[in-house]
C-alpha positions in Angstrom: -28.1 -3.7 -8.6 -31.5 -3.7 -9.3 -32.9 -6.9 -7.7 -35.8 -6.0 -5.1 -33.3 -8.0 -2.5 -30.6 -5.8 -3.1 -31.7 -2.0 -4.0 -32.1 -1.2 -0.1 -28.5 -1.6 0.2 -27.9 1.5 -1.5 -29.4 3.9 0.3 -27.4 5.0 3.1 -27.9 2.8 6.4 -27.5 -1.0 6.6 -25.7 -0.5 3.0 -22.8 0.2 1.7 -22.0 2.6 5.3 -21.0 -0.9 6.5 -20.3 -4.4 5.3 -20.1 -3.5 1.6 -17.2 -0.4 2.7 -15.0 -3.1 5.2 -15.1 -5.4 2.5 -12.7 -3.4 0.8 -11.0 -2.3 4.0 -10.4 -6.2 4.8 -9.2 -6.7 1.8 -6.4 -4.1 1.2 -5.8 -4.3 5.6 -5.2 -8.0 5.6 -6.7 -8.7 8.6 -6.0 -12.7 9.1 -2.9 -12.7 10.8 -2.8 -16.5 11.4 0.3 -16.9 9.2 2.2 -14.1 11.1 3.0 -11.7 7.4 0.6 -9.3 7.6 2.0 -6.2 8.1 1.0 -4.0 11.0 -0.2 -1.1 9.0 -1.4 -0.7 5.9 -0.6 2.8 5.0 1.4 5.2 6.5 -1.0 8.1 5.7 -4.6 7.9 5.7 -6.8 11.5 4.6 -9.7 11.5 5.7 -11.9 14.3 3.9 -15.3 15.4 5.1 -13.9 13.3 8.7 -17.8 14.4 10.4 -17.1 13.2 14.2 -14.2 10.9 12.8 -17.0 7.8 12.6 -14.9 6.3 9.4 -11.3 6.9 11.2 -12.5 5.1 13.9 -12.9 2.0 11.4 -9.8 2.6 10.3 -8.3 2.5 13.7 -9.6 -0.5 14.7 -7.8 -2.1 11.5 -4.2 -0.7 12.1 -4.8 1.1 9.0 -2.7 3.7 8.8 0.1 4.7 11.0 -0.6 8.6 11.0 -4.0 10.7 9.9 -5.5 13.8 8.4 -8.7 14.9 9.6 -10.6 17.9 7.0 -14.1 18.7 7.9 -16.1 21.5 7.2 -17.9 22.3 10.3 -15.9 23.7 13.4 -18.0 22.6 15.4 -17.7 18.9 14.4 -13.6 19.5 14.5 -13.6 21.1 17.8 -15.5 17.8 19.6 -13.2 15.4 17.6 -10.2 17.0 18.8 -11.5 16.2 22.2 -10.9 12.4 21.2 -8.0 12.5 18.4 -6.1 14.9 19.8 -6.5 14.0 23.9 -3.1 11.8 24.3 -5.4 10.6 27.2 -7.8 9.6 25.2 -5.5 7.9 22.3 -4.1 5.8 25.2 -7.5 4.3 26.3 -8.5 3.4 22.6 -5.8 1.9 21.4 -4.6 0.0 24.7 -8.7 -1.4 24.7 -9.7 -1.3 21.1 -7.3 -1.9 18.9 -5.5 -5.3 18.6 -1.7 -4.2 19.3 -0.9 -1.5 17.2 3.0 -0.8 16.5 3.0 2.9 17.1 -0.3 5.1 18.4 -0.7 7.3 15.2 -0.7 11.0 15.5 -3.9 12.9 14.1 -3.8 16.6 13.0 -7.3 18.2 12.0 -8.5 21.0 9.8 -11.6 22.9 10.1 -12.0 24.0 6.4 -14.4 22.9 3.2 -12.8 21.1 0.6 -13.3 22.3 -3.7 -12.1 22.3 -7.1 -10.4 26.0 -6.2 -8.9 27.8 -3.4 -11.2 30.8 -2.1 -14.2 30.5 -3.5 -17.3 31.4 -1.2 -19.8 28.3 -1.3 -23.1 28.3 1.3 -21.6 25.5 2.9 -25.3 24.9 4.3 -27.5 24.3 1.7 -25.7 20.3 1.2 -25.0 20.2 4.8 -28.0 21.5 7.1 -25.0 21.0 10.2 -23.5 23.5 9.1 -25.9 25.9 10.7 -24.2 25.7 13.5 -20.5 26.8 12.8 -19.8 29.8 14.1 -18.3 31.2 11.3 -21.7 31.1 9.5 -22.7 29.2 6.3 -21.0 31.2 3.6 -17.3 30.2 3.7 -14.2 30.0 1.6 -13.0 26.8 -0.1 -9.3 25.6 -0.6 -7.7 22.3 -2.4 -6.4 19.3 -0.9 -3.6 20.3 -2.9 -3.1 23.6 -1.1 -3.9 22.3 2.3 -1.3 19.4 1.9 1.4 22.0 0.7 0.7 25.1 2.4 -1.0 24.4 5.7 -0.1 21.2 7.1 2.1 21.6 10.5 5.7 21.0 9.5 4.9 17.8 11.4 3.0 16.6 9.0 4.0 18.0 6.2 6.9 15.0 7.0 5.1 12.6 7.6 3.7 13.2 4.1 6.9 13.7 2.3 8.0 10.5 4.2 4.9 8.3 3.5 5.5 5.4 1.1 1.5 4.7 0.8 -1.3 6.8 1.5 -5.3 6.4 1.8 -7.7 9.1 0.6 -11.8 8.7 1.8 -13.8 11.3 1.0 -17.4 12.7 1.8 -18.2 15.6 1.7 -21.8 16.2 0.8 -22.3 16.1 -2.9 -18.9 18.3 -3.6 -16.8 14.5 -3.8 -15.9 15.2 -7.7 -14.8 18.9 -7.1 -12.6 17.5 -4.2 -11.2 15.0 -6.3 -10.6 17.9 -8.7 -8.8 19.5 -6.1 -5.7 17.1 -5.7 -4.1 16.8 -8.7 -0.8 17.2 -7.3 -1.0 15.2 -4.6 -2.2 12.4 -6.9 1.4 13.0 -9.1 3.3 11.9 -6.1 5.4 9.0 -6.9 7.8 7.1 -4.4 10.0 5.5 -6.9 9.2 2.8 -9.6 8.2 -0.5 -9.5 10.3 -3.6 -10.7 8.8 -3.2 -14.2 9.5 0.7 -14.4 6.5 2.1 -13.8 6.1 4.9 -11.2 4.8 3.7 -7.8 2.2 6.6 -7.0 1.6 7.4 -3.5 -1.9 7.3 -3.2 -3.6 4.1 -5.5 -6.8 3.8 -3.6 -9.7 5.8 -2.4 -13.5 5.9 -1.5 -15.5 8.5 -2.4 -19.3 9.1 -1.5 -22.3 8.7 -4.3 -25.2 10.6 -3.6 -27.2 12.5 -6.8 -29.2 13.9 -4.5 -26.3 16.2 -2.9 -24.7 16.1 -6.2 -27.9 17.9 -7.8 -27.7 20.5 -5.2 -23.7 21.3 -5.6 -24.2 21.1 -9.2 -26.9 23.9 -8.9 -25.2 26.0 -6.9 -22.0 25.6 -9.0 -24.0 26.4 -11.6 -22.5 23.2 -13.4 -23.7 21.7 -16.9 -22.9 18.2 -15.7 -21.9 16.9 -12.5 -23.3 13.6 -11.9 -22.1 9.5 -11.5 -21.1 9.2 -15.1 -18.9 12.8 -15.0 -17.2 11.6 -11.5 -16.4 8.4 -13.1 -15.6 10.3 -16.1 -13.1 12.3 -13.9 -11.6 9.3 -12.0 -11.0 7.7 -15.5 -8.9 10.6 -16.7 -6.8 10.5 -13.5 -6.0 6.7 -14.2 -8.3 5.7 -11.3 -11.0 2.6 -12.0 -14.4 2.8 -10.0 -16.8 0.8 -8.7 -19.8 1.3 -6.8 -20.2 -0.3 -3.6 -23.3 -2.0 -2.5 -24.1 -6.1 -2.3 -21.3 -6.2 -5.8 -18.8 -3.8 -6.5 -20.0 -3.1 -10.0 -17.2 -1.8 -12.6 -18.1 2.1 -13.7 -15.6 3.3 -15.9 -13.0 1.7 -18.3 -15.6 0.7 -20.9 -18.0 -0.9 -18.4 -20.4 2.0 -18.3 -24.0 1.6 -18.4 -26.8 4.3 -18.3 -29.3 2.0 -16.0 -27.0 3.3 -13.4 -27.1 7.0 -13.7 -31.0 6.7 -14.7 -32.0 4.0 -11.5 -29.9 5.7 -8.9 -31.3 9.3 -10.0 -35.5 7.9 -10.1 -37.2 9.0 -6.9 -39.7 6.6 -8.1 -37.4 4.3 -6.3 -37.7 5.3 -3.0 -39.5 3.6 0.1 -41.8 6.2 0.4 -43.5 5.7 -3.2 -42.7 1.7 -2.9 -43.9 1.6 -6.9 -41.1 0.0 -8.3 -39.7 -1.6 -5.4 -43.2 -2.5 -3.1 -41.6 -4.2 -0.5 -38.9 -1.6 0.4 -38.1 -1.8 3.9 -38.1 2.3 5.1 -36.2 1.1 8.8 -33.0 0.8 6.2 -33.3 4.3 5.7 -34.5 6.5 8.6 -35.2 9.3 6.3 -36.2 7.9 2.8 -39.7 7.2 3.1 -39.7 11.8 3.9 -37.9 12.9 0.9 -39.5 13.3 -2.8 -35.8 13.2 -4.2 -34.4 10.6 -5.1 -32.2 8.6 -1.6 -29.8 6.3 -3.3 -26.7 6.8 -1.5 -23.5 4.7 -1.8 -20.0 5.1 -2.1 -17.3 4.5 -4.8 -13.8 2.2 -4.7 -11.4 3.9 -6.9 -8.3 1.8 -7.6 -5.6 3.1 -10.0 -5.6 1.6 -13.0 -1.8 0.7 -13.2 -1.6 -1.1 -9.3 0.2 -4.2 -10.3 -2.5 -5.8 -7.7 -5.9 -4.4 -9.6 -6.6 -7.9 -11.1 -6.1 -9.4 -7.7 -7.9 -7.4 -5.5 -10.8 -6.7 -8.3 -11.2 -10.4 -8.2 -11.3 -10.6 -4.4 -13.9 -8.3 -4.1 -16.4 -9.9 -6.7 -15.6 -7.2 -9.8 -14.6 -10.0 -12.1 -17.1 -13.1 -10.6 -19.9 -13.7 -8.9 -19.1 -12.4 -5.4 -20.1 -14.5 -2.5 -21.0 -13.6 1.5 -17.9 -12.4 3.0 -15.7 -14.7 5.1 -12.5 -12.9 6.9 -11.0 -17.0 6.6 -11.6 -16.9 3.3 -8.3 -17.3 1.7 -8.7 -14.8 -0.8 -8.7 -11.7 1.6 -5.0 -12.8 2.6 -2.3 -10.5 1.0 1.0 -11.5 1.7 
């Protein structure tokens, strides 16, 4: 994590915004088809939290990953232009006859223009972690709701079954700093089982997730939540006592919770010292890998987080193809460890 070679990669662009997050995708998408049994979608519900302009769905599209989506972002004004796209059956027709590779069904997408919390009605100034949000119209103040309550009490009745029908389901979030509060915020959706397993154990619907690492945010939302904690080692903290095991992303998915927590990386991911634009510790920092690093005084480490639940009867499997448990090596699609039958 600390290697001069590899502390650019957490800081936003050219990091884990890329290679380091399709890893992952790759891996739980199956994407080498050669042997004709991978199957030709990988979840039947993806939610994507904090969607922006839909940038991350549009990865997921282009991997078959999920047969149907949910779209939550803050700013209305972001919502209203991605509508344009996901919701244009003109549109949908174009990208997934020319960018896609064959998908079974074109997915449906249904979008929500509201910010994501802990709690339902609370008025947070949306704008002071998100500097877009000066343009919604609706202003910067604005009320808060649950995943929890969105999923059960405003969904169309559309999707309310395609959720009570989904078998799997994928949960990415981003949402400026407030990732742990969101997280907070689904606790029933995360107590949805489909059944047991072979050996008994419930089969949960939702077993994997990305959320985004960024103290800088964090500090802000913590702030203005007027928090004690609410940091890396509380979100981990939280995953931990929802059964979920996280990693950070970057050049090695490095274990956080579980017993495999270590201080270096709450203190070396808070240290503006580390930043291009002081280039004390880390001299030969290249700024282009950051647009705005070298500007800010705070610190600008920003990556994301792999949560798996703890009880998948694949964690060893995929921890292993990912690098948790070994020295991870460049990834190779052909690589036969990214195939899951």
């Amino acid at each position: 994590m600390k290697e001069p070679k590899s502390w650019p990669a957490y800081h936003g662009n050219g990091g884990a915004y890329e290679l380091d997050v399709l890893k992952y995708l790759d891996v739980l998408g199956c994407r080498d088809n050669s042997t004709g049994k991978c199957q030709s979608t990988t979840f039947d519900l993806v939610m994507d939290l904090g969607a922006n302009i839909g940038y991350f769905t549009d990865k997921l599209t282009l991997r078959n990953f999920g047969k149907n989506y949910i779209m939550v972002e803050a700013n209305m004004e972001t919502v209203q232009a991605s509508r344009t796209r996901w919701n244009n059956e003109a549109f949908k027709t174009r990208w997934f006859a020319q960018q896609v590779p064959k998908p079974a069904v074109i997915p449906n997408f249904e979008l929500h223009a509201t910010p994501l919390s802990s709690v339902v009605g609370k008025k947070v100034n949306m704008c002071e972690t998100e500097y877009s949000m000066h343009s919604d119209q609706r202003g910067c103040t604005q009320e808060t709701t649950t995943l929890d309550n969105l999923v059960y009490n405003q969904l169309s009745q559309e999707f309310l079954g395609h959720f009570k029908n989904a078998e799997s389901a994928y949960i990415k979030v981003d949402t400026e700093g407030m990732d742990q509060m969101v997280f907070e915020g689904m606790h029933s959706v995360l107590q949805e089982t489909r059944g047991t397993y072979e050996d008994g154990k419930p089969r949960y619907l939702v077993n994997f997730m990305q959320l985004e690492f960024c103290p800088r945010l964090m500090g802000i939302a913590r702030k203005r939540e007027k928090l004690e904690s609410y940091d890396l080692k509380t979100m981990a903290q939280t995953l931990e006592s929802a059964g979920f095991e996280a990693f950070l992303m970057g050049p090695r998915f490095l274990p956080l919770n579980f017993g495999h927590w270590h201080s270096e990386y709450l203190l070396s991911s808070s240290d503006a010292e580390n930043n291009p634009g002081v280039l004390t510790n880390y001299p030969e920092f290249e700024s282009p890998i950051c647009k705005v690093c070298g500007e800010l005084a705070e610190t600008t480490f920003t990556s994301d987080i792999f949560a798996m639940r703890h009880s998948h009867p694949r964690a060893a499997e995929i921890k292993r193809a990912l690098g948790v448990c070994v020295e991870s090596q460049d990834f190779n699609i052909s690589d036969p460890q990214y195939y899951f039958p």
